[in-house]
Every structure is written in C-alpha cells, then in structure tokens.
C-alpha positions as CSV (number, residue, x, y, z in Angstrom):
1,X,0.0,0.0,0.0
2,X,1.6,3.5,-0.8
3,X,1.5,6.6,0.4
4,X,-1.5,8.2,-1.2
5,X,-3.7,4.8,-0.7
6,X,-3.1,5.1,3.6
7,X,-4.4,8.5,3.5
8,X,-7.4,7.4,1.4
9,X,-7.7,4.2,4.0
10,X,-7.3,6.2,7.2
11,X,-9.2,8.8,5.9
12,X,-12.4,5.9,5.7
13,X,-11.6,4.8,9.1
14,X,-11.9,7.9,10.5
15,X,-15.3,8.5,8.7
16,X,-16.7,4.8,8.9
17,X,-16.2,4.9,12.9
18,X,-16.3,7.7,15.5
19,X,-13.4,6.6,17.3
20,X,-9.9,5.3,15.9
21,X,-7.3,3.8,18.2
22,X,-3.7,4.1,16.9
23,X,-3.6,0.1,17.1
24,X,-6.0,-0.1,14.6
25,X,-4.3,2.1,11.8
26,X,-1.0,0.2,13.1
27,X,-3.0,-3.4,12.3
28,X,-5.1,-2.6,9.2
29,X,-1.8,-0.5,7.2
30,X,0.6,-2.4,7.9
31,X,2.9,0.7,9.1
32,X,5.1,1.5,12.2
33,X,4.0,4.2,14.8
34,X,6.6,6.2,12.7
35,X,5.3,5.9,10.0
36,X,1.4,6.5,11.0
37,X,3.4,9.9,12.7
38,X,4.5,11.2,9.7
39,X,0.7,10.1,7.6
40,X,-1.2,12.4,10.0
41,X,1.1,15.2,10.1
42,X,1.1,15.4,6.5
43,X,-2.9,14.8,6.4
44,X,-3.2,17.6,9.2
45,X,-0.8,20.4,7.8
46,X,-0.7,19.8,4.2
47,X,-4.2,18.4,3.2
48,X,-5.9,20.1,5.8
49,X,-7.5,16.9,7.6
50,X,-9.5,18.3,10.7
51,X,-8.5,15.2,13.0
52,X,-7.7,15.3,16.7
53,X,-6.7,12.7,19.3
54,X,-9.1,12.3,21.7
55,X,-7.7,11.9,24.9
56,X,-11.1,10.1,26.8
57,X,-11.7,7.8,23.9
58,X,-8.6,7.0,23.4
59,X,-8.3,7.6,19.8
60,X,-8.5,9.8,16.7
61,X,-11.3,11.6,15.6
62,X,-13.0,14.1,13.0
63,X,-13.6,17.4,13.8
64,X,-15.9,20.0,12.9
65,X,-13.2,21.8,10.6
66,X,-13.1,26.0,11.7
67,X,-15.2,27.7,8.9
68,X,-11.9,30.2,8.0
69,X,-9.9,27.0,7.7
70,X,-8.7,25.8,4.3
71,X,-10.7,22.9,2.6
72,X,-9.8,19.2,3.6
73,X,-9.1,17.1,0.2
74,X,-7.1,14.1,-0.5
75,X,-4.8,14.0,-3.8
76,X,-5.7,12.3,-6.8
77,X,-6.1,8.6,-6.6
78,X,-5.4,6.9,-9.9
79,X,-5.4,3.4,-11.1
80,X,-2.1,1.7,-12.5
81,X,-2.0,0.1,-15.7
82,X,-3.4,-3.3,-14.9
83,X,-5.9,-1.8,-12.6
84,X,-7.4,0.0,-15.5
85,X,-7.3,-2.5,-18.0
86,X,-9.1,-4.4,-15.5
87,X,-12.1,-2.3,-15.1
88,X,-12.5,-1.5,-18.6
89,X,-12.2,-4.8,-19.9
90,X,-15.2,-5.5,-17.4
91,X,-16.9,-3.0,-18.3
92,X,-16.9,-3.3,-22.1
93,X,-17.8,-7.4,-21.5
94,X,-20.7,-5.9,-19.7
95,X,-21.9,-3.4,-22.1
96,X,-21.7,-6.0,-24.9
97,X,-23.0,-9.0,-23.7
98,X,-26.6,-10.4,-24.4
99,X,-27.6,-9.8,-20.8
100,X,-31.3,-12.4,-20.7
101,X,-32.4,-12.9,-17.4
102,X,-29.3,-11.8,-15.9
103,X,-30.1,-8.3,-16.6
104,X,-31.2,-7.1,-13.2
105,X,-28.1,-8.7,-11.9
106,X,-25.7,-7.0,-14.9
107,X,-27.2,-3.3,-14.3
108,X,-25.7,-2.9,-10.6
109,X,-22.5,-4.2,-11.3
110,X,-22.6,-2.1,-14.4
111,X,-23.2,0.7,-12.4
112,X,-20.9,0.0,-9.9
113,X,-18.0,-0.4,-12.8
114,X,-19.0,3.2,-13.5
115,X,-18.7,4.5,-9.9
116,X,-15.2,3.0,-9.6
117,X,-13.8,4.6,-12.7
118,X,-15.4,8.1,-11.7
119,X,-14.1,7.8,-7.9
120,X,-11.0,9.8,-8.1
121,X,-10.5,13.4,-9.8
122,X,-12.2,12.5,-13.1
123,X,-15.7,11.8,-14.1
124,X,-16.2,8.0,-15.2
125,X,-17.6,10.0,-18.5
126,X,-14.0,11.9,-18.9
127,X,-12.4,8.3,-18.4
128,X,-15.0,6.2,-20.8
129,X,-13.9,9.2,-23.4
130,X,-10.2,9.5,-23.0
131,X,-9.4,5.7,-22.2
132,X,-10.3,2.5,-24.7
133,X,-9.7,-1.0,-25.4
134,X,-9.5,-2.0,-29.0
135,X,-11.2,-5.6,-29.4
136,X,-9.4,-6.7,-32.8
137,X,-10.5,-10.1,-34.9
138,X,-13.9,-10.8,-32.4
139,X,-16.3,-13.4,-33.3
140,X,-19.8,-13.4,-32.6
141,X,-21.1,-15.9,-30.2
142,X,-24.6,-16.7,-30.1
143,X,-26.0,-16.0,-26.2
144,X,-27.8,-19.1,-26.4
145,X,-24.9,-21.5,-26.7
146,X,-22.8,-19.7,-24.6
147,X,-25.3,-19.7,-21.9
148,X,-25.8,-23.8,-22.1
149,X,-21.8,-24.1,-22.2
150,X,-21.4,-21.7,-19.0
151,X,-24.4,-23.9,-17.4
152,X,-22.8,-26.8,-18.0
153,X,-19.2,-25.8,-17.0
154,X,-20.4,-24.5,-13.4
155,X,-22.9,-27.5,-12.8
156,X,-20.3,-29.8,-14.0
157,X,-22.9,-31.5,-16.6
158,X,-22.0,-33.2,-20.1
159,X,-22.5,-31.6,-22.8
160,X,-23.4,-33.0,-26.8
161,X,-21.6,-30.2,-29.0
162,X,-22.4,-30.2,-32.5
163,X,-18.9,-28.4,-34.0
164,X,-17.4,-26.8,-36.9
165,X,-14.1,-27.1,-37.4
166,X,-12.3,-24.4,-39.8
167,X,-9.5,-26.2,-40.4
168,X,-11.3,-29.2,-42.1
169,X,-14.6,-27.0,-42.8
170,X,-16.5,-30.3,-41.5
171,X,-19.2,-30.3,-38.6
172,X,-18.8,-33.7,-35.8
173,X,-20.7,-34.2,-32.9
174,X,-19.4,-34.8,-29.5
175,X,-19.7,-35.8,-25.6
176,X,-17.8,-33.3,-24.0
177,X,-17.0,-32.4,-19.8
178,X,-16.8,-29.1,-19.7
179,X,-13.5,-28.1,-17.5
180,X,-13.2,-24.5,-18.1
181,X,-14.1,-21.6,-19.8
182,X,-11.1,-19.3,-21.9
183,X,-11.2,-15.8,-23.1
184,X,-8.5,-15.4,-25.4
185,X,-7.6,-12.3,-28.1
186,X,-11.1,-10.9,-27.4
187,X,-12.9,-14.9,-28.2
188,X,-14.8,-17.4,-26.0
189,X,-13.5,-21.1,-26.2
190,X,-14.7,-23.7,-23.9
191,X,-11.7,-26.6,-22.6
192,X,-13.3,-30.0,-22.5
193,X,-12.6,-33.5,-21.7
194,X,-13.3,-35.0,-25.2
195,X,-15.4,-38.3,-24.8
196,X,-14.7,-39.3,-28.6
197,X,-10.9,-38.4,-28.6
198,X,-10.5,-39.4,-25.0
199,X,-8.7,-36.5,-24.5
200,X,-8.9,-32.7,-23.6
201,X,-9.7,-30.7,-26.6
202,X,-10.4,-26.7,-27.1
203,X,-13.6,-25.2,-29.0
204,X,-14.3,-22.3,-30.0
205,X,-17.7,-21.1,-28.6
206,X,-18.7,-19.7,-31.9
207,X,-18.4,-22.4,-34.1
208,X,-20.5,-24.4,-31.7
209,X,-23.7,-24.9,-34.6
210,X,-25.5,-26.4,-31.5
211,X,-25.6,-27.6,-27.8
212,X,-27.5,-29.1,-25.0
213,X,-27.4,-30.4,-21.7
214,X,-27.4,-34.4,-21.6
215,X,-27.7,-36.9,-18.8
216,X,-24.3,-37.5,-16.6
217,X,-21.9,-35.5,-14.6
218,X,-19.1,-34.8,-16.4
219,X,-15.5,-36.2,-15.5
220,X,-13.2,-33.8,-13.8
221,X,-10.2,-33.6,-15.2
222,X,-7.3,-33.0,-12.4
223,X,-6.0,-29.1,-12.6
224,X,-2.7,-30.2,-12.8
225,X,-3.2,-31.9,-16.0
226,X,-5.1,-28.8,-17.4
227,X,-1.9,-26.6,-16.3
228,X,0.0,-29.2,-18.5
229,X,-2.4,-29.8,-21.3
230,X,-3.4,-26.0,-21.8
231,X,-0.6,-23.8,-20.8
232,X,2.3,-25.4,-21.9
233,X,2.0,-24.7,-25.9
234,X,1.4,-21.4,-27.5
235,X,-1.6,-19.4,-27.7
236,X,-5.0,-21.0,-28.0
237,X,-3.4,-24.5,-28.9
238,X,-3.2,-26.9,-26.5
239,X,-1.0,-30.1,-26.0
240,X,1.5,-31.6,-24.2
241,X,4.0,-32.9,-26.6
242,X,6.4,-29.6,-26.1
243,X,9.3,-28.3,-29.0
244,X,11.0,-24.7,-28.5
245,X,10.7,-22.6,-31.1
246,X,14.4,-20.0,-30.8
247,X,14.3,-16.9,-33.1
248,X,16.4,-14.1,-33.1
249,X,14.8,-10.5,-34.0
250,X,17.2,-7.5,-35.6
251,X,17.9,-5.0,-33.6
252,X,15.1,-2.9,-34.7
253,X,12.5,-4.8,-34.1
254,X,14.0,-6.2,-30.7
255,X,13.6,-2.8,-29.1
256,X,9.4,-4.0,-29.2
257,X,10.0,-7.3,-28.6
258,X,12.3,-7.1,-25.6
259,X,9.0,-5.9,-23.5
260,X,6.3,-8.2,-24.8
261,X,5.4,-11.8,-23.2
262,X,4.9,-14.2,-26.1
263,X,4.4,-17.2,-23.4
264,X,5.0,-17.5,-19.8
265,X,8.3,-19.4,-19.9
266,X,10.1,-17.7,-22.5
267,X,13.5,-17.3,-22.7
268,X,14.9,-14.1,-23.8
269,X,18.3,-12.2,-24.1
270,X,20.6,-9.5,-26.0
271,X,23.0,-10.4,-28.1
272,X,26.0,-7.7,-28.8
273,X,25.0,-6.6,-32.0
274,X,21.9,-5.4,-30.7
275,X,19.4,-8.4,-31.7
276,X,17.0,-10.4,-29.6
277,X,17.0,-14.1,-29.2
278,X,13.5,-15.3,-27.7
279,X,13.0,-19.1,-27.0
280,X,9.5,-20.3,-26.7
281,X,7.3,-23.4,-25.9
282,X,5.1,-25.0,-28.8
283,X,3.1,-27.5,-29.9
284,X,1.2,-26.7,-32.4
285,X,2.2,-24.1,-34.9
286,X,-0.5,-22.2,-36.6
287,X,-0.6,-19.5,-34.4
288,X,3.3,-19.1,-33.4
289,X,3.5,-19.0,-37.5
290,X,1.1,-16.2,-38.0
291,X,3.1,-14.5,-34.8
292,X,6.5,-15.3,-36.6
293,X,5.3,-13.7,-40.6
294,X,4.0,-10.7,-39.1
295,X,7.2,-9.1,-38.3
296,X,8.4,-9.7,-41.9
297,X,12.1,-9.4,-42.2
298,X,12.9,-8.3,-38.8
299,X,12.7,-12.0,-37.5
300,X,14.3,-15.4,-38.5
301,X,13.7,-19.0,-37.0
302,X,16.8,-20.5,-35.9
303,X,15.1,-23.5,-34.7
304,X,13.6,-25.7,-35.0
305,X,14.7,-26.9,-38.7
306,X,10.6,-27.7,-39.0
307,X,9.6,-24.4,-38.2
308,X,12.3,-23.0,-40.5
309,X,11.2,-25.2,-43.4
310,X,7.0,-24.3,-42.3
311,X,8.1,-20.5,-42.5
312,X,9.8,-20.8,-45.9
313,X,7.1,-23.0,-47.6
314,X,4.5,-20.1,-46.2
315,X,6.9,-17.3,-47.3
316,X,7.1,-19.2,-50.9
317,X,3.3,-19.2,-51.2
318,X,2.8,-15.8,-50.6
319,X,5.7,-14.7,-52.8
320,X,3.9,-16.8,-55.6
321,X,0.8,-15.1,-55.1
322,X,2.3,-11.8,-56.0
323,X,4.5,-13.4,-59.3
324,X,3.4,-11.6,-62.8
C-alpha cells in the first residue's frame, strides 16, 4: 500500500467509525507508529484533515473543521496500468453481452463499474472518453450456446456439441466435460474432456452450430493436467508434446519485442549486435506461425529446422501469389 492509498484508507476509518485507536491504523496498514506519525502530520498540515486525538476515547477523531480553515481534500487517486485494463475490460464485457435474465443482476454491477472509474479526480464519463480497449478479430457468439456451455461448465454437466471445425470446414458431434471456460484475443472457447478423442480438446464457442445439456456428470479432469495440457503450448493451442521454437529479431525490431510476453516461460536475451533471441514453448504451430510472418524481415527461425522449413514453404506461397 503506498502513500496516497493510507491517507485514502485512514481517511475511511476515520469516517466509517467515531473513534480510531492508533492500534487499529497500526493493524489494518501495515505501518510503524513512525510511520502512521509522519501520515497524520502530512494529512493535518498539508491536506488540511481536521482530525484530533481524543484523549477520553482514546483515539483519533473528525472534527468539525473552523469555517476560515482551508478545505480538507485528498490528492488524486489513480489506477495503474493493470488496474485500469481491468475495469475496462469488465466493463466493455458488460456493455456487450446479451444480458437475458441476468439483466437485473448485470445493471448494478454495471453501475458500480462506473462509480469505480469516476471515484478519483475525473468523471467515469472523462475516463470512458479519454481511455479505450481496442477488441481486434472478435467473433460473434450466439447467447444461447454460450449460456448452455457456461451452465454446464459451473454444474459440471456433459455436454453434446455439434462443432465446426475451420480447419477441415466439417461439422462432428461430440460428448464433452466441460473443464473450463477461456477468453483469449477478445474470443470465448470452452476446454473440454473430449469423450470421442478421450482427451482434452479446445472449442471455440462460436463455431459451436449447436448444444444441449445431456444426462451425466461430467469427468473432472485433475487441474494439474489442465496446467500441462493448456498452458504449456502457444496461444490457443493446446497439447503436451512440447518443442522450443528460438528466433532471433534484428535489432530494430527487438527494441518491441524485448518488453512483450509471447508465453510465460520464454527465454529471452541480447546479443551484442543489438538483436533479440526469444526461445518459446510449442506444440502446435499455426498461431506461433502467423506471430513469426507478421514481423516480416525483422525475425528469422533459428530452430527448430521444422519451423524454418513451415516459414519458408509459407513465405514461398505468398511470394507466388504476387508473381506476374
């Protein structure tokens, strides 16, 4: 907790209860007597905070504030980074999803969302204006799939999917246990214990042509094999059979890539000339390709010699797109 938060904390103390003990802001900050000291001084003399000790109660106390005395107000409190993102990816869920009969539930939160973002020096309209998240690539998912996937996911009930796949541009049906549910690069896809494959497999909620709720509790598959299964490739791919992808980025292009996370146990480091080897965990390719092309000439696969030879053949199809 910094500085400016324990002045917004002791300042809800104070208001929430008549009398504060000095033990209590000692517990509930965190802080030495010093440093509590040196809090209300600054509170008293610099923000103006009309609080006194109150010898019989033993503790501190509001005062009414002289009417010649300078206003009491507390600095701006702002949010960091993540703390924003937070609350305005919330929000703009919120504001775009098909609410149904969860739309008594949705307006309060959605109004408390607003209250949050307007509860410092700005207005939550001067935030909603000046602040956005750009959704790139979303896919519309039809509320009433998405509603019988969540259902089943929380009850822990099977599922029978009926599925398009992209890849093959075929449709199967399947058994499914629902295990969790992913939001990924602004798209819904649902991780499920496959009863056909007998093995955990990854939909994508919209391509889901239909679903329903079916007779039988579905298996739970142990979190620690999710954790393996689901976060050990790249991206939305899932597997457990693990290569690692090295490529080295010129030193243009490094001084972007030396701040981004591609996966959570990436390997990075400078070499002298300026460029940026990055080691990364795979199993499936199609998205780390599509990664890989989009920095054009500014990257090159080192290894492995199968990822070379996929980025070359790719390369060699576009280029004979373009021939004359």
């Amino acid at each position: 907790m910094d500085r400016t938060e324990r002045f917004y904390k002791i300042d809800q103390m104070l208001h929430d209860r008549s009398i504060v003990p000095v033990g209590d802001f000692l517990e509930e900050l965190g802080i030495s007597p010093s440093t509590f000291k040196r809090d209300l001084e600054y509170m008293r003399e610099r923000l103006h905070a009309p609080i006194e000790w109150d010898r019989d109660a033993g503790g501190y106390r509001f005062v009414q504030a002289d009417r010649n005395a300078p206003a009491y107000a507390l600095p701006g409190l702002w949010f960091n980074a993540g703390e924003i993102h937070a609350l305005l990816s919330m929000q703009h869920l919120l504001s775009n999803l098909d609410a149904g009969m969860l739309a008594s539930q949705i307006k309060p939160l959605q109004a408390r969302l607003k209250a949050l973002l307007g509860s410092a020096d700005h207005t939550a309209e001067e935030v909603e204006k000046r602040l956005r998240i750009v959704q790139a690539a979303k896919r519309t998912v039809s509320s009433q799939y998405f509603e019988t996937v969540a259902t089943a996911t929380l009850s822990r009930k099977q599922l029978k999917l009926r599925h398009y796949s992209r890849q093959t541009g075929e449709e199967s049906e399947r058994i499914v246990s629902p295990q969790l549910l992913t939001y990924y690069r602004d798209n819904w896809y649902l991780d499920a214990w496959c009863h056909l494959r007998n093995d955990i497999r990854r939909f994508a909620i919209d391509a889901i042509r239909h679903a329903e709720l079916i007779d039988g509790k579905a298996k739970d598959v142990p979190q620690s094999k999710l954790k393996e299964v689901l976060e050990s490739g790249y991206g939305i791919f899932s597997g457990s059979k693990v290569k690692w992808a090295k490529l080295r980025f010129t030193p243009e292009r490094a001084r972007w890539v030396v701040a981004e996370q591609w996966h959570p146990q990436q390997k990075g480091r400078g070499e002298p000339d300026g460029s940026y080897l990055l080691e990364i965990p795979y199993n499936d390719d199609r998205e780390l390709l599509m990664d890989i092309l989009k920095h054009g000439a500014d990257i090159e696969v080192l290894a492995p010699d199968a990822l070379r030879q996929r980025v070359q053949d790719e390369i060699g199809r576009m280029t004979s797109r373009y021939a004359p």
